[in-house]
C-alpha positions as CSV (number, residue, x, y, z in Angstrom):
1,X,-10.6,-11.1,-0.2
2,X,-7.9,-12.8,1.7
3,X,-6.4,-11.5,4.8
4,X,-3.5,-11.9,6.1
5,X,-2.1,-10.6,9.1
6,X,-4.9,-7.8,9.5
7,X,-4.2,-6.9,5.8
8,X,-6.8,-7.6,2.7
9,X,-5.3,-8.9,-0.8
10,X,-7.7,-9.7,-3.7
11,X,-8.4,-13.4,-4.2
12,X,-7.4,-12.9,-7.7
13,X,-4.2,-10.7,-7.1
14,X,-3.2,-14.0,-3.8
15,X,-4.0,-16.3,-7.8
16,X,-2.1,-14.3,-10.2
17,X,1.0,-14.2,-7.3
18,X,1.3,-17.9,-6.4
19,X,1.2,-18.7,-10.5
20,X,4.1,-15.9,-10.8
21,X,5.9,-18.2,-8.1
22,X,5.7,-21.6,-9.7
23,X,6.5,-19.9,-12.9
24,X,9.5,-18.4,-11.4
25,X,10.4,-21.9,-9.9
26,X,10.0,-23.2,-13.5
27,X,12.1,-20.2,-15.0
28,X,15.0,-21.0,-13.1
29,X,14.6,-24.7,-13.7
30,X,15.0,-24.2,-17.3
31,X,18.2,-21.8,-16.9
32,X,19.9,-24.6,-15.3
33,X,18.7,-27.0,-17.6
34,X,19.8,-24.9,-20.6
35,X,23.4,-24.3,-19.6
36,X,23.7,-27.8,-18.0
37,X,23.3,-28.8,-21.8
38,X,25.3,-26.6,-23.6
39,X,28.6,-27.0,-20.8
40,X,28.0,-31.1,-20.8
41,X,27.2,-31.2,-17.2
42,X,24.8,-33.6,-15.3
43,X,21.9,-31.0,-13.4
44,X,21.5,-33.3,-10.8
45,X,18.2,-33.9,-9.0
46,X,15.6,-31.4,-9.0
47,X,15.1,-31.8,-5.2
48,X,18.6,-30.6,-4.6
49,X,17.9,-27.3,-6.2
50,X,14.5,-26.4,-4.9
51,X,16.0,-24.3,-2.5
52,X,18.1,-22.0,-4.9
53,X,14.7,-22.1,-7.1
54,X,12.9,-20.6,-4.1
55,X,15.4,-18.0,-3.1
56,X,15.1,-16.9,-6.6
57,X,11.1,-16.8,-7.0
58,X,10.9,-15.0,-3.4
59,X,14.2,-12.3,-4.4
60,X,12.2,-11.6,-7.8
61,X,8.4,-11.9,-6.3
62,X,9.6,-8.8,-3.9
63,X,10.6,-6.7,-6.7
64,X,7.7,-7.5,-8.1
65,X,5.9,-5.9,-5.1
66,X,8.3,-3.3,-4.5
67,X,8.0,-1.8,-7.8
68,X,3.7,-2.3,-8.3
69,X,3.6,-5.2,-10.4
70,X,0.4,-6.3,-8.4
71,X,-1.4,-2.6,-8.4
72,X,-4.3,-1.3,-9.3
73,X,-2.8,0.5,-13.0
74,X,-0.3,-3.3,-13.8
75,X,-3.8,-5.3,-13.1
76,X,-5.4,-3.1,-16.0
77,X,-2.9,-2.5,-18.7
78,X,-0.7,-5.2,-20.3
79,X,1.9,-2.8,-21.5
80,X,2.2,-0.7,-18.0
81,X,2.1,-4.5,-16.6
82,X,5.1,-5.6,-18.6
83,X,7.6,-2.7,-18.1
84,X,7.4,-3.0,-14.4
85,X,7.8,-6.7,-15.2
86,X,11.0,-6.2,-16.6
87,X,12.2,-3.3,-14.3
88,X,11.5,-5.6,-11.4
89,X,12.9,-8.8,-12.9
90,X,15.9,-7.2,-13.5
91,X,16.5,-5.5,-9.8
92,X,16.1,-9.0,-8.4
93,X,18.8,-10.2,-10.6
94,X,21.0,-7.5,-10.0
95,X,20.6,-8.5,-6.2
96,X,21.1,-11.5,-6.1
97,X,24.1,-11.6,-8.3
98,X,25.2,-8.5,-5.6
99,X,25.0,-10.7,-2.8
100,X,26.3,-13.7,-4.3
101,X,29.6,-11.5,-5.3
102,X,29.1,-10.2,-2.0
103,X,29.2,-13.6,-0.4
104,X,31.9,-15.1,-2.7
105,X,29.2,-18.0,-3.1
106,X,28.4,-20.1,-7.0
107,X,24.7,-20.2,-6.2
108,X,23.5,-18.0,-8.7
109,X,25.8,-18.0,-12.3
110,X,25.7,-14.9,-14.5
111,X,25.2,-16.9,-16.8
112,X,22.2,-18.7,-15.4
113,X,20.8,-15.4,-14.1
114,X,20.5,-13.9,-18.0
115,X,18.6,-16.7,-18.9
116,X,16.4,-16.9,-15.8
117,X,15.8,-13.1,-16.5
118,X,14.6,-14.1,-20.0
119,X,12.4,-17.0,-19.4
120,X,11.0,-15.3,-16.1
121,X,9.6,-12.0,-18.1
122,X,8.5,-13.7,-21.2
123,X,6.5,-16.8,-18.4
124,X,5.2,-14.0,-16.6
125,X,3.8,-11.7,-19.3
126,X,2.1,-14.7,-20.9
127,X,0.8,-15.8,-17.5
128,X,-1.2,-12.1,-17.4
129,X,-2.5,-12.5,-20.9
130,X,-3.8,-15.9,-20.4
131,X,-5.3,-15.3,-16.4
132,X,-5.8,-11.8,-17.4
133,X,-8.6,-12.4,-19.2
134,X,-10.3,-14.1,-16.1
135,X,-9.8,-11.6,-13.5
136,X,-11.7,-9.0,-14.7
137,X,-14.7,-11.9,-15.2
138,X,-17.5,-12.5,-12.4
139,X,-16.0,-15.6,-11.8
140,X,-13.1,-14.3,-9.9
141,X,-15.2,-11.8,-8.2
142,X,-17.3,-11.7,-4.9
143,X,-21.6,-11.2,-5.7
144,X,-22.7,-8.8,-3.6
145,X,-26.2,-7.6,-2.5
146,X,-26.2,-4.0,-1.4
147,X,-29.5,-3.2,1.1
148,X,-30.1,0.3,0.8
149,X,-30.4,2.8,-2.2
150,X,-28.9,6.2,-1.5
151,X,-25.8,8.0,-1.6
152,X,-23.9,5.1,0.6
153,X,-25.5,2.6,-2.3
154,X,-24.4,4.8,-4.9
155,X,-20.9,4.6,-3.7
156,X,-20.7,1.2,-3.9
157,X,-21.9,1.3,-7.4
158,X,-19.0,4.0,-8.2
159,X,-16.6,1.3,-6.5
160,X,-17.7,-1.9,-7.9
161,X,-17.8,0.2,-11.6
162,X,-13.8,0.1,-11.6
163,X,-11.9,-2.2,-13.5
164,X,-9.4,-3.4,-10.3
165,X,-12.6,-3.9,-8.3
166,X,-12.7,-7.2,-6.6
167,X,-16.6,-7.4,-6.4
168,X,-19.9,-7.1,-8.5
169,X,-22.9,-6.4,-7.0
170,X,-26.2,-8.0,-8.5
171,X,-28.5,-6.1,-6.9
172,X,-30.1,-3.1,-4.6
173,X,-32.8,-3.5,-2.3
174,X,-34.4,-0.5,-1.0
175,X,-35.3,-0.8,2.7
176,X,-37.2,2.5,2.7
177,X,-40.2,4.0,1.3
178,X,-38.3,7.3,-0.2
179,X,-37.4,7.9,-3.5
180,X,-33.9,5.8,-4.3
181,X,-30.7,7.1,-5.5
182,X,-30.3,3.6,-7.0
183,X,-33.0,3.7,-9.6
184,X,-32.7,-0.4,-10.4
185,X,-33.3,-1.1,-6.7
186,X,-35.6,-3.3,-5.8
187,X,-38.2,-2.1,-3.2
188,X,-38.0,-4.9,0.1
189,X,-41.6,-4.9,0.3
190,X,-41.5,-6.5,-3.3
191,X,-39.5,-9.4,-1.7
192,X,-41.4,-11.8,0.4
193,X,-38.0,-13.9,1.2
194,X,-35.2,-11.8,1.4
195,X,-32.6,-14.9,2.5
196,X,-34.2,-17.0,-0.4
197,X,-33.6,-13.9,-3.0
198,X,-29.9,-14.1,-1.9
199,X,-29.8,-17.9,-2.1
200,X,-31.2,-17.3,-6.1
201,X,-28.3,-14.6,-6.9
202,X,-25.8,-16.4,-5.4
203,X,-24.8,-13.8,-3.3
204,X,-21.1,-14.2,-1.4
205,X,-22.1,-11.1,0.8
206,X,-24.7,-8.1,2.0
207,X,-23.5,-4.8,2.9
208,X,-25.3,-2.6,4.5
209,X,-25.5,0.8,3.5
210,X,-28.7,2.6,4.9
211,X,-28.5,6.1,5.2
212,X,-30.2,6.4,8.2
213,X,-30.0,3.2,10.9
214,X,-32.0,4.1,13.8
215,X,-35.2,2.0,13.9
216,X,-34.4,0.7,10.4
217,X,-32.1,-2.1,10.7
218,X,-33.8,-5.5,9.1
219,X,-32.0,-7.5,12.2
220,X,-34.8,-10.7,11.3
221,X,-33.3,-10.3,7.9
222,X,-29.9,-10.1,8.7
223,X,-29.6,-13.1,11.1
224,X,-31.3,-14.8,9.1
225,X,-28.7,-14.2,6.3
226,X,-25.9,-14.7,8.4
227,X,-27.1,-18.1,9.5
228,X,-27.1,-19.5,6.2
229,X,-23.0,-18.7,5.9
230,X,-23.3,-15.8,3.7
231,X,-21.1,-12.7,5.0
232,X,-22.9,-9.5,5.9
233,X,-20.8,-6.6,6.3
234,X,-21.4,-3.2,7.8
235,X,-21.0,-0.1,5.1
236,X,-17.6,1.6,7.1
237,X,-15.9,-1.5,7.5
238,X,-17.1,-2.4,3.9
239,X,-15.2,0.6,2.8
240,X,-12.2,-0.1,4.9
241,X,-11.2,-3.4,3.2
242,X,-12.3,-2.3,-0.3
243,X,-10.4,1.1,-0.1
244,X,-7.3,0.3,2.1
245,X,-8.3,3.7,4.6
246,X,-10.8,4.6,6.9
247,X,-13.6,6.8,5.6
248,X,-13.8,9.8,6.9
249,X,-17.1,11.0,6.1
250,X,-19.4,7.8,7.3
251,X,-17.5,6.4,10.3
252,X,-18.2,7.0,13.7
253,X,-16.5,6.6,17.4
254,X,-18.8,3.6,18.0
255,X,-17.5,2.3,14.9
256,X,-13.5,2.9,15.4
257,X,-14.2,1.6,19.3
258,X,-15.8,-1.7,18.5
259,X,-14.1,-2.2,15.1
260,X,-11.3,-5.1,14.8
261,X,-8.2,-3.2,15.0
262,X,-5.9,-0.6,17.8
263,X,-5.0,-4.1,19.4
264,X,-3.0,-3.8,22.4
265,X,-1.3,-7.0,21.4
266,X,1.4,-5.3,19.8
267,X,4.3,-5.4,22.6
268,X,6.4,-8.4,20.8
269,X,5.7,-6.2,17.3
270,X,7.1,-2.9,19.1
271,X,9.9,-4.6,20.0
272,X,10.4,-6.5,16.7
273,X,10.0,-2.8,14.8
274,X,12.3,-0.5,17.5
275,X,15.0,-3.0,16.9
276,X,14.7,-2.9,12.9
277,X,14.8,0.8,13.5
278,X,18.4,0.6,14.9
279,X,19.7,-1.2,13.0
280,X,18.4,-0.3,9.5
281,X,18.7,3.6,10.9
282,X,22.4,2.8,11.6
283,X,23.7,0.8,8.6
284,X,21.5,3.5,6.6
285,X,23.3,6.8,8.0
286,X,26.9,4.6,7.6
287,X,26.3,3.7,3.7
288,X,24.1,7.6,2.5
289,X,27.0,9.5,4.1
290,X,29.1,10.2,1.7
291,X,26.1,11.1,-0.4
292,X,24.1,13.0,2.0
293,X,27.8,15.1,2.8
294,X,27.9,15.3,-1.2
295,X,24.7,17.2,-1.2
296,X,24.6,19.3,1.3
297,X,28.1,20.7,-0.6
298,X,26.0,21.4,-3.9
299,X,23.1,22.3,-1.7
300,X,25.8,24.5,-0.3
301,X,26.9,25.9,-3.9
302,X,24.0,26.2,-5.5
303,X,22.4,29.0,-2.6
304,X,23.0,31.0,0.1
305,X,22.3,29.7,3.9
306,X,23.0,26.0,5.9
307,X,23.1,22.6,4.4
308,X,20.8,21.1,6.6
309,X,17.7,22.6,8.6
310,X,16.0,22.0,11.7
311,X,12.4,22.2,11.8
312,X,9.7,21.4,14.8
313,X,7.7,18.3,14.1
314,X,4.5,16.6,16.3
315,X,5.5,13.0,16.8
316,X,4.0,10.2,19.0
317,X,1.2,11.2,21.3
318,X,1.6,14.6,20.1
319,X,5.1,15.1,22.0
320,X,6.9,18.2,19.6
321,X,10.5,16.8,18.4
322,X,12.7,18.2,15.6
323,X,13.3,16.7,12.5
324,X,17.0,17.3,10.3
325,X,16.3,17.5,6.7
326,X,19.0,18.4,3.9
327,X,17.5,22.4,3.0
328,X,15.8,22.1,-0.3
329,X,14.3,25.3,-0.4
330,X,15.1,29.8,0.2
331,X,16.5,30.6,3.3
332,X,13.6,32.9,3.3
333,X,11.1,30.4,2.3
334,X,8.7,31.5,5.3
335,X,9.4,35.0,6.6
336,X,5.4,35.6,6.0
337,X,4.7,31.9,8.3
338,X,4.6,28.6,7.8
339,X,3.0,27.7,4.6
340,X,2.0,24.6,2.5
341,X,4.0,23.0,-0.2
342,X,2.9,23.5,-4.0
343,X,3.0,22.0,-6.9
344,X,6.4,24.1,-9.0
345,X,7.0,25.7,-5.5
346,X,9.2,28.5,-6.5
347,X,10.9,28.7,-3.3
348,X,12.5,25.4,-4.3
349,X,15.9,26.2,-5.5
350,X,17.6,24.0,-8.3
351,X,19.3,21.4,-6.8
352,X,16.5,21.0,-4.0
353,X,14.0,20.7,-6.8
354,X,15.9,17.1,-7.4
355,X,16.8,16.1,-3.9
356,X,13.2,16.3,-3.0
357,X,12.3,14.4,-6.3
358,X,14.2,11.3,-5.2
359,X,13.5,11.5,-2.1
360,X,17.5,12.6,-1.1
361,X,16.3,15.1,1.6
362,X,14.9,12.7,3.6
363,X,17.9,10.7,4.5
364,X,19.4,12.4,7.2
365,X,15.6,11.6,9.3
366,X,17.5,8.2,10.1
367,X,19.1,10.5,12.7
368,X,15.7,10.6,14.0
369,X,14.8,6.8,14.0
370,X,18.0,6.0,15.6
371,X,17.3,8.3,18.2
372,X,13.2,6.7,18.8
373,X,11.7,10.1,17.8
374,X,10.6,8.4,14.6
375,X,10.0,5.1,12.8
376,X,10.6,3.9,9.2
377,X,7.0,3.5,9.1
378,X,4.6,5.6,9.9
379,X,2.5,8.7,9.4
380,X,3.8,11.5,7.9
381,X,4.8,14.0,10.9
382,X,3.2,17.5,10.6
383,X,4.3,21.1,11.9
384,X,2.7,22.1,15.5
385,X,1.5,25.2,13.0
386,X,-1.0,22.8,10.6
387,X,-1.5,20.0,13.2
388,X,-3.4,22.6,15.8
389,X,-5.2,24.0,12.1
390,X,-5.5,20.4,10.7
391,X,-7.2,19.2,14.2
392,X,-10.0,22.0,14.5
393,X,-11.0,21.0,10.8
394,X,-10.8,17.1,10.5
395,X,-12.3,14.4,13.0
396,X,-9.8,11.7,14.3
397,X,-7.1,13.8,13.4
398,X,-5.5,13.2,16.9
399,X,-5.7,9.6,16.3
400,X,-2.7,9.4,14.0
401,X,-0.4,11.1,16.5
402,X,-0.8,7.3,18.3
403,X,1.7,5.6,16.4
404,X,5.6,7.2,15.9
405,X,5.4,9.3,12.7
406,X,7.6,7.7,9.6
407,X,10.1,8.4,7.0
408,X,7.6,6.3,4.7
409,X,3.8,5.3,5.3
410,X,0.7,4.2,4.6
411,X,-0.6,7.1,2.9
412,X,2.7,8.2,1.2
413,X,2.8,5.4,-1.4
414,X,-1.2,5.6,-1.5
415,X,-1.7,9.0,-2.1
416,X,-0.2,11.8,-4.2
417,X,1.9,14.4,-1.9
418,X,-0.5,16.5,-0.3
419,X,-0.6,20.4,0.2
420,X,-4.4,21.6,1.3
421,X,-6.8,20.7,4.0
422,X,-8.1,18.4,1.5
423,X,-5.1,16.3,0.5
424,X,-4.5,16.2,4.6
425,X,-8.4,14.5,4.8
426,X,-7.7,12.0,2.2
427,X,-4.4,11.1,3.9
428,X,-5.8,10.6,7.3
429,X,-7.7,8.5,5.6
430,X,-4.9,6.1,5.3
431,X,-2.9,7.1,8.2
432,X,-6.0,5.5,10.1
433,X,-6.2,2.5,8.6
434,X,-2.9,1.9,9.3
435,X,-2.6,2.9,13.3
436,X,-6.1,0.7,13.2
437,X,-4.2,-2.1,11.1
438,X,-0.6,-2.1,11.8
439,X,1.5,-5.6,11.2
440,X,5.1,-6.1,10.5
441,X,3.8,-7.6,7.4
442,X,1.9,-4.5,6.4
443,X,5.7,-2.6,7.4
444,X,6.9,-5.2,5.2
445,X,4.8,-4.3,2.4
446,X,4.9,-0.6,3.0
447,X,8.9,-0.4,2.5
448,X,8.9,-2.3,-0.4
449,X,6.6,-0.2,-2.2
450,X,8.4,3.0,-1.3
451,X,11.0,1.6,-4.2
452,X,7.8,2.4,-6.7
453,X,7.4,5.5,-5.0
454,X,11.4,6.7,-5.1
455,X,12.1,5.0,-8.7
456,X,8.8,6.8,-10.4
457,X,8.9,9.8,-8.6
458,X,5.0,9.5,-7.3
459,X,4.0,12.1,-5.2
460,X,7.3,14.1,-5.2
461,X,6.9,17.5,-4.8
């Protein structure tokens, strides 16, 4: 994997993207070219248009992203592939021909834009069938040697088994004399040169994933490995990059202390992120106005009690602030307590049903971020009620109470809304990695995807 700015992309998702670009270069090309002929005009020197060629791959290469062109479900079905193709070529159209109206600037013709949109989906389809074929192929994966053969090998197995996976291992080697989970392992005593076996296989990396390390780590091995410029990885930090979250059940406070990440060199980002806060809070709350006033009328209509609610959030280090919401559900919702959300909740009433859907009753949080109580990104803020319940039950919980909670996150666009002590675990999961991670760039791509998110309805509840 590649990783930029404290954030892993697959070598062959960093591949497939920087094709898409060129094609989208050439897409636009051609558009001028085409309607260059059929008006009689000269298109000039290519140089002189490079620029308008990259404002239109970079435009279209974030909806790409925005909408999950380069996820896990586009990488593995053609046809799931190519209808986010489409919707996301034709939202970067629509936007650039908005701010080109916008802008009173000739940069990008309509007319030029309907061809681009053309030649850009059908060059971008036929680049997935032709490199498609490739990335799920060895070739464009990593060859990795797991040491160790229980459950923590077994994982890895489960992992490497999926089609998006960006490794293959080609091996197990049991360090211990108990009975494997991994029946193919091979036994280390059965190896006389462990650093020459890896040489033969070709292996890229080792993990390590012993069950039990005390007095059992092969450190002669290992160094020896290292030495010869193959990576060797520890299991939890393994997991992290893999996964995109922090495993809950195999990491340690050793392991989140010494780990690469919680860097204190994060005063110029704060800064950088408090000031997109303001300003993206404000000029949100000036243009959803008239919507959110809209729907707190038919909120208004459609049952009995306020338009908006207050309710008591835990926000950065744990301080209690509360958070404005438009009211999507009874008045009398919790007269027996606080309780979690459901699937078909049927204290939802009609109109909140669709407000929470896309996403509506969240707008008025930008209150909140303009205030500082909150962040655009960040952890989903809990109730005092489940945060004191969800602490007793899960380790680290605390630890996500570090960064200002969010309107979007991490683990909102990674995982399915969640309503049980389980769904909480596998979010803190990703709320982890991303106080342990946090970049503008992973902000960056954070917000974009929350278009998928709103525009599919994933995770609504």
């Amino acid at each position: 994997m590649i990783r930029l700015f404290k954030h892993y992309i697959p070598h062959a998702v960093a591949l497939l993207w920087l094709v898409d670009m060129l094609l989208l270069v050439g897409a636009n090309e051609l558009s001028w070219r085409l309607r260059a002929d059929q008006i009689g005009m000269d298109p000039g020197d290519l140089a002189t248009r490079l620029a308008l060629h990259g404002g239109f791959a970079l435009v279209i290469s974030l909806s790409m992203v925005a909408v999950g062109v380069y996820g896990a479900d586009a990488l593995r079905s053609m046809r799931f592939a190519a209808a986010r193709l489409l919707v996301a070529v034709s939202l970067g159209v629509i936007a650039l021909a908005f701010v080109d109206f916008i802008f009173a600037a000739q940069n990008f013709w309509r007319s030029t834009l309907a061809y681009a949109m053309g030649f850009a989906v059908v060059l971008l389809v036929a680049n997935r069938l032709v490199l498609g074929g490739f990335l799920g192929t060895s070739a464009f994966r990593r060859r990795v040697l797991v040491l160790g053969a229980g459950q923590r090998a077994q994982r890895l197995r489960d992992l490497a088994e999926r089609r998006e996976s960006g490794f293959v291992i080609v091996g197990y080697v049991a360090m211990s004399d108990g009975t494997p989970v991994v029946e193919e392992a091979i036994s280390r005593a059965a190896i006389n040169n462990l650093t020459r076996f890896v040489d033969n296989l070709g292996v890229t990396e080792v993990v390590l994933a012993l069950e039990e390390r005390r007095n059992a780590l092969p450190l002669k091995d290992l160094l020896r490995i290292k030495t010869t410029g193959v990576h060797v990885n520890e299991f939890s930090s393994f997991l992290e990059r893999e996964t995109g979250r922090v495993d809950l059940d195999t990491v340690n406070p050793s392991w989140l202390i010494f780990s690469d990440g919680f860097s204190s060199g994060r005063a110029i980002s704060s800064v950088a992120k408090r000031l997109f806060d303001i300003v993206v809070s404000g000029v949100a709350l000036c243009l959803t106005a008239p919507v959110i006033l809209l729907f707190a009328l038919l909120v208004k209509i459609d049952s009995r009690g306020p338009a908006f609610y207050r309710q008591q959030r835990v926000g950065l280090f744990g301080e209690p602030f509360d958070v404005i919401k438009l009211r999507s559900m009874r008045t009398d919702a919790e007269v027996a307590g606080a309780q979690w959300a459901s699937k078909d909740d049927p204290r939802v009433t009609r109109i909140g049903r669709f407000i929470r859907k896309v996403r509506i009753d969240e707008l008025p949080q930008s209150w909140s971020v303009l205030k500082g109580e909150m962040s655009f990104v960040g952890p989903r803020p809990e109730r005092p009620q489940f945060v004191s319940e969800l602490e007793e039950q899960l380790p680290y919980y605390a630890e996500r109470h570090m960064v200002k909670p969010g309107i979007t996150g991490w683990a909102q666009i990674n995982y399915p809304y969640g309503a049980s002590i389980e769904d909480s675990r596998h979010k803190l999961e990703y709320d982890l990695y991303y106080a342990k991670n946090y970049t503008p760039f992973l902000d960056l791509i954070i917000i974009l995807q929350t278009l998928r998110v709103v525009l599919w309805s994933e995770g609504a509840r």
